[in-house]
Every structure is written in C-alpha cells, then in structure tokens.
C-alpha distance (Angstrom), angle and dihedral (degrees) to the residues before:
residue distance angle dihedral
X1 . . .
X2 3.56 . .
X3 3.90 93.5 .
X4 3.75 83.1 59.2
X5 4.10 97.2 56.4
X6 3.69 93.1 44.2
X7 3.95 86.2 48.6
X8 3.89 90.5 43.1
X9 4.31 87.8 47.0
X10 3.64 98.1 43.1
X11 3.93 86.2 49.1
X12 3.68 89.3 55.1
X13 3.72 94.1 41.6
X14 3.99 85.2 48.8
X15 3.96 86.6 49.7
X16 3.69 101.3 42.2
X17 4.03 89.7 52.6
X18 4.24 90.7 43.2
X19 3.86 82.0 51.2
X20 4.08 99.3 59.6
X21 3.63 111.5 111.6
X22 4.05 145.2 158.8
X23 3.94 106.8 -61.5
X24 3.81 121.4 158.9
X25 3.52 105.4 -80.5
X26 4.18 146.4 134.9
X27 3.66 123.4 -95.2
X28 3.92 136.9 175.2
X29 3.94 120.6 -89.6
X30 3.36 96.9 -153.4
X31 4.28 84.9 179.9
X32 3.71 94.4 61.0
X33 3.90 103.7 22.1
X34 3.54 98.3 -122.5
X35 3.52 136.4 86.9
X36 4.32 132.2 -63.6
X37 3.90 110.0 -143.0
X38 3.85 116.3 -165.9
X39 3.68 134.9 -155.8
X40 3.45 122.5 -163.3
X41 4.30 127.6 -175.4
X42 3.11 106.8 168.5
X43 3.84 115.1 -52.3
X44 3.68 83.1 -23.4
X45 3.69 119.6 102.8
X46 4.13 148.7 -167.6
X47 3.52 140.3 -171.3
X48 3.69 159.8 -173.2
X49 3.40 135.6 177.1
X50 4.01 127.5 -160.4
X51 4.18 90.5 -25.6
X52 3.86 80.5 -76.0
X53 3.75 107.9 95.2
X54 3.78 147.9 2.3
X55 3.39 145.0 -139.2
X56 4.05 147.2 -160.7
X57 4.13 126.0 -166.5
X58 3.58 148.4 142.2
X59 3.61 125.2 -97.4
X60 3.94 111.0 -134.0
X61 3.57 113.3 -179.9
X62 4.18 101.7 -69.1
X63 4.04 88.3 -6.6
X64 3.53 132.3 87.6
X65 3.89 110.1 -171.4
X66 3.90 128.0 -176.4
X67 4.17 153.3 87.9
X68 3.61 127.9 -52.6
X69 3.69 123.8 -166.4
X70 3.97 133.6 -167.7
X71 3.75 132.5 176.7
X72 3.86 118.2 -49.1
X73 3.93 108.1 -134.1
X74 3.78 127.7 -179.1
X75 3.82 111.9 -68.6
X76 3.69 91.5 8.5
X77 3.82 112.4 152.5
X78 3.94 95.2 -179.2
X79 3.44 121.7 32.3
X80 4.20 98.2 126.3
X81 4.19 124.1 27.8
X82 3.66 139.0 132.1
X83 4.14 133.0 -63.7
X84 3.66 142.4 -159.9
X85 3.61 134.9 -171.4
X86 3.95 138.8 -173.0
X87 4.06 116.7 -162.3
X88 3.89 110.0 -141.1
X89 4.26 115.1 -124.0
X90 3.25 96.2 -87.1
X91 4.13 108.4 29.4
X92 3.28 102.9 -114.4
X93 4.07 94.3 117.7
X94 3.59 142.4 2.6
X95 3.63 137.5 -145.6
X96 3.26 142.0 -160.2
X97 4.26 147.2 98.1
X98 3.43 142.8 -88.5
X99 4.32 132.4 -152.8
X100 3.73 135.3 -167.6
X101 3.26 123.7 -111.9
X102 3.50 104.2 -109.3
X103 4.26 92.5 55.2
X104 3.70 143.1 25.2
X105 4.23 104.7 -121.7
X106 3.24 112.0 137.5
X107 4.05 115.4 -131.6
X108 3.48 121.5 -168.0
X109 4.09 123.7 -105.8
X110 3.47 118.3 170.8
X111 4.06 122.9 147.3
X112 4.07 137.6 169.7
X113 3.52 123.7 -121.6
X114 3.59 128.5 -102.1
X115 3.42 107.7 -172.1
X116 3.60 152.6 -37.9
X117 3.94 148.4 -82.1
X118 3.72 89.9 -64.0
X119 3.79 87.4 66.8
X120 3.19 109.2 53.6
X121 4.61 131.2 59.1
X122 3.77 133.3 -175.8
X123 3.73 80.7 -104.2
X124 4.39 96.1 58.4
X125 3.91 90.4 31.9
X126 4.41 92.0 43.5
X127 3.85 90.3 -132.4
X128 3.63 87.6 -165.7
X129 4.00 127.2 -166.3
X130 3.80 115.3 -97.1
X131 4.13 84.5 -167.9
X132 4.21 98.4 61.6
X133 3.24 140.1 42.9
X134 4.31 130.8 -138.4
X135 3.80 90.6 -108.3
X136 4.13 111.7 124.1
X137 3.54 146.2 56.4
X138 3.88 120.4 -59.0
X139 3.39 144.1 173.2
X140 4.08 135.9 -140.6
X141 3.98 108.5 -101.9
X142 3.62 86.4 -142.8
X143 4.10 94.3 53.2
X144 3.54 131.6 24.5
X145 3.72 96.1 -160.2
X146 3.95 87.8 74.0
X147 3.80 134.7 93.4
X148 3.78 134.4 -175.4
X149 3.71 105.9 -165.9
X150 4.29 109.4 -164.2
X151 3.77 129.6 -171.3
X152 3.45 126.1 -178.7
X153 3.81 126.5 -163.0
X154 3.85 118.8 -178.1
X155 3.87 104.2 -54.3
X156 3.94 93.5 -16.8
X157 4.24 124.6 84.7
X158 3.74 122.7 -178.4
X159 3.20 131.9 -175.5
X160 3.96 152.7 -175.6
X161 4.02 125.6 -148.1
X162 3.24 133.6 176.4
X163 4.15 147.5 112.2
X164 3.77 127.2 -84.0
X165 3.81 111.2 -111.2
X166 3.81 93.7 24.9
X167 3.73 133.1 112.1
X168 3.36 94.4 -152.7
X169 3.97 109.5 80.7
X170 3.84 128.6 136.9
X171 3.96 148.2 -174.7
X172 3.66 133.8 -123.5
X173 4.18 132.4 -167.6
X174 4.06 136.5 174.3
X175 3.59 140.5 118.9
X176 3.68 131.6 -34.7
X177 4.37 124.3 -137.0
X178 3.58 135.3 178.3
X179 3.81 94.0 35.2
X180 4.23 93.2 -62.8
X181 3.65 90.4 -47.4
X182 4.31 92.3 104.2
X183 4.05 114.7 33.9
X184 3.96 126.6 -162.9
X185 3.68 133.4 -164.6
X186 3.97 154.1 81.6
X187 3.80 129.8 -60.6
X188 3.86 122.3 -148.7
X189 4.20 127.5 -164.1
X190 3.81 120.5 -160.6
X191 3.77 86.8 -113.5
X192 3.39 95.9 63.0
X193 3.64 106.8 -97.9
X194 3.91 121.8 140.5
X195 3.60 142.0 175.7
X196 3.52 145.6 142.0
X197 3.82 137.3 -85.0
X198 3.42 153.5 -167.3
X199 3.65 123.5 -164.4
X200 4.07 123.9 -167.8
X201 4.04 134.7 -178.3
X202 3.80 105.7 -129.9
X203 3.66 117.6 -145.2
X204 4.20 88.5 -109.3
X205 3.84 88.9 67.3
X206 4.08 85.5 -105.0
X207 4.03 117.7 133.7
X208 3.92 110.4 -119.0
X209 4.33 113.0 -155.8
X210 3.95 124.7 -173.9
X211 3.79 111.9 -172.5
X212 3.75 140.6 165.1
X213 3.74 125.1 -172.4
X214 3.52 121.1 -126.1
X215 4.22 115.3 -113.9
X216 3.47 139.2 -141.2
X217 3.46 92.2 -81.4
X218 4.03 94.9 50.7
X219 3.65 82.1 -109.2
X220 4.46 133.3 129.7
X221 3.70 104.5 -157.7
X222 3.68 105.3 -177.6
X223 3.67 98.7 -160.4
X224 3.61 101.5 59.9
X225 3.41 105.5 33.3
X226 3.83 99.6 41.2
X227 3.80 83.1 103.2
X228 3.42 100.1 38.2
X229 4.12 130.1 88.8
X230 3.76 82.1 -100.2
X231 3.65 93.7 80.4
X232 3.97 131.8 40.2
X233 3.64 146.1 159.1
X234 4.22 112.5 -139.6
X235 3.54 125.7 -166.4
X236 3.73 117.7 -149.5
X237 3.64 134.6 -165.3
X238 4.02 120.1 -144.9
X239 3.62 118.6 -112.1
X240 3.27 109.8 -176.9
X241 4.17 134.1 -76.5
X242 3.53 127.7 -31.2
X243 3.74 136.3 -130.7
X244 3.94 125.8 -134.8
X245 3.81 85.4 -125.6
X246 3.78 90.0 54.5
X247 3.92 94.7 44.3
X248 4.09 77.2 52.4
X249 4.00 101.9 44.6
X250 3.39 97.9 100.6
X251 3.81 113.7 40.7
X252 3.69 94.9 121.4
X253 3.95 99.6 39.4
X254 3.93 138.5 72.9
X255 3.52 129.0 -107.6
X256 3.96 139.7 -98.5
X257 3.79 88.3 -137.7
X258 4.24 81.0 92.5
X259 3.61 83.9 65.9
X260 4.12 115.5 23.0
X261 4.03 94.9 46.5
X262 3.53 97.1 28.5
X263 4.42 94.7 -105.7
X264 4.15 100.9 162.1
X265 3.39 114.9 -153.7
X266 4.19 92.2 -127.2
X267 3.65 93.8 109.3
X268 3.97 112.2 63.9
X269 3.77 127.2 -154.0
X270 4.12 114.1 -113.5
X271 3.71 130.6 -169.9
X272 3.77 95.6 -118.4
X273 3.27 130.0 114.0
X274 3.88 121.7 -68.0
X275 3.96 119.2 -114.8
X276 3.87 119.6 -177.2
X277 3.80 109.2 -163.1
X278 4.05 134.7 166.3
X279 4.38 79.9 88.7
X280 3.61 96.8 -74.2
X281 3.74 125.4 174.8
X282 3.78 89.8 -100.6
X283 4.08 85.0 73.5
X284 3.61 111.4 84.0
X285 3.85 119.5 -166.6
C-alpha cells in the first residue's frame, strides 16, 4: 500500500512538473537589470523588459519565438532583431538567444522567473494593438495641458510633445515596426536635453512611452537610472488626429518631458559619440 502512494505522488509530482508552461508572468532581465513582464493569450505573446524594450512571439509548446525592438539612437546598428526561448521542465527558467537584425549570431538570453499571472498587465508587459498605429494627437494621463503630436510616413514617425503654456516643448523622430503599431527613435529639448524612446499603441487605445535621458557622459545606463528622472514610463490618452504641421511644431524648441515626467535639464546633450552601457543589446561581443 505504501509503494502505491509514493507511486501515485511521484506520478503527480512527474505530471505537475510535465504540465508547466508559458503563462503571463515576470522574470529577471539580467541584460538590463530590471525586470521581464510576459503576456500570454493564447499562443500569442507580449513583452517588456526593464521599461526599456519590447517584444512580440509565438508560443510553441515550451518555445516562445519572435522580434524584440528597443529605441533606435544615432549610429545604432542593433536596436530591433529576432529571439528564442526554451522553458526548463519545471518553469523555473528559460533559455535561449537573441540576434540583430542585420546578422544571425546567436547571443545568449536566459532568465528565472519571478512570478506569475498576478504580476504582470497589458500595461507592464505593453500588450500593444496589432490593428492601429501611434499616429494622432494625445495627451499625458497625468496632465491635460500636454500633447504628443505623431506622424508616420513609410518607415519614418516624427513627432512633437510638449505642454500648452510652456516654453519648454520638443520633437522626436526614428524608425517605425510592426506596421506603426511600435515606434523607435531620439527626442531633443531646446535646452539641450536628449534621450531615447520608444513609443507603443496598447490594445486599450492608450499611448505607451519608454524613455531614458542621455547623461553627462552621452551615456543610458539602465541600472542606475531606472529610478531616477532620467527614465519614465507615460501613459497617454488619444485625442484625436494629427496634422503634419503639428507632428512638425516643435523642431526648434525643448520639451515638456522636463516637467510632465520629471526629465531635469542637469544633464546636457553633446555631439560626441553615443555609448550605451549597463550590457545592453547595443553591445556586441
């Protein structure tokens, strides 16, 4: 009899571990230093990782193939590519690689799980909307007297931001994925400032916006300013259409970002070359 329960529990134990599979959850990002959130519907699947870059794939039994993209900055020769992943018998890790676009070496990306569905949203994991685009006017959840104007044209967006009544209004432009519905590129303030950004359409019509502020050093290190006014998340609510003379207004001005997500102005922009460190993507052994 006793053979037969600890036949009957290792069965179970041998089922429950056979049974682990993707589920929306958060995981490491050992690359960035801050955390991985997953969304999973299905075999369908979103992600972000450290507020610095998403993802789409396909789940596959135990595999999760597809692109990731991050913020395109000048000279940057991998800021979107390919990933796979492999979850381990009993889902406490993954492993797996990721490429650039532009080549076919395999770099390693492996993480451990965190923890599960309850952990994650469509707002940590940018579910973003297949069906739209980012083009239109919107305006900060967090202030009214914002806009974010965004055009796209082919493979190119630009954009203008900035706050009603302020001086301090800017312009943005980059690279455009996933047929409008993920943007990449750089953001520039009249007083100098500049950073990086990546803008995404999530699925509840709401305007999703990574960006990091460039230092003294021309640098984004994503470790130690995560919590730092050199890094945000914004949430943006759709106003209506924009024009290409809105999406222009701004060329020649700085940006409300100093103010509405807490970017200072201490850290000035310089024409030297751009470095991104904290073993980013953008570092290729």
């Amino acid at each position: 009899v006793i053979m037969k329960v600890v036949s009957v529990l290792l069965l179970c134990f041998v089922l429950a571990v056979s049974a682990q599979s993707w589920d929306s959850s958060s995981w490491t990002d050992s690359l960035f230093g801050g955390t991985l959130y997953l969304c999973v519907d299905d075999d369908d699947v979103h992600g972000a990782y450290s507020e610095y870059g998403v993802l789409h794939g396909t789940r596959n039994g135990d595999k999760i193939t597809g692109e990731w993209y991050e913020p395109q900055y000048s000279g940057a020769t991998c800021n979107n590519g390919d990933f796979e992943w492999e979850l381990n018998s009993n889902g406490s890790a993954f492993t797996g690689f990721w490429t650039c676009a532009d080549d076919d070496d395999e770099r390693d990306w492996s993480e451990t799980f965190i923890s599960g569905p309850s952990s994650s949203s469509d707002v940590l994991c940018a579910r973003f909307d297949h069906g739209d685009d980012v083009e239109g006017s919107y305006t900060l959840t967090t202030a009214s007297s914002s806009f974010f104007d965004i055009c796209i044209d082919d493979d190119e967006y630009e954009a203008a931001f900035g706050s009603s009544g302020s001086n301090t209004d800017g312009s943005e432009s980059g690279v455009v994925f996933e047929n409008g519905a993920v943007v990449s590129g750089e953001y520039e303030v009249e007083n100098g400032v500049t950073g990086v950004s990546l803008v995404f359409r999530l699925r509840d019509g709401r305007l999703g916006n990574f960006f990091w502020r460039y230092d003294d050093n021309d640098q984004i290190n994503t470790v130690t300013d995560y919590n730092t006014s050199a890094h945000g998340y914004d949430l943006y609510n759709r106003n209506g259409n924009a024009s290409d003379n809105d999406c222009k207004g701004n060329d020649n001005s700085s940006s409300s970002r100093s103010s509405n997500t807490s970017n200072s102005s201490d850290d000035d922009d310089s024409s030297s070359a751009i470095t991104l460190v904290a073993s980013v993507f953008f570092v290729i052994a």
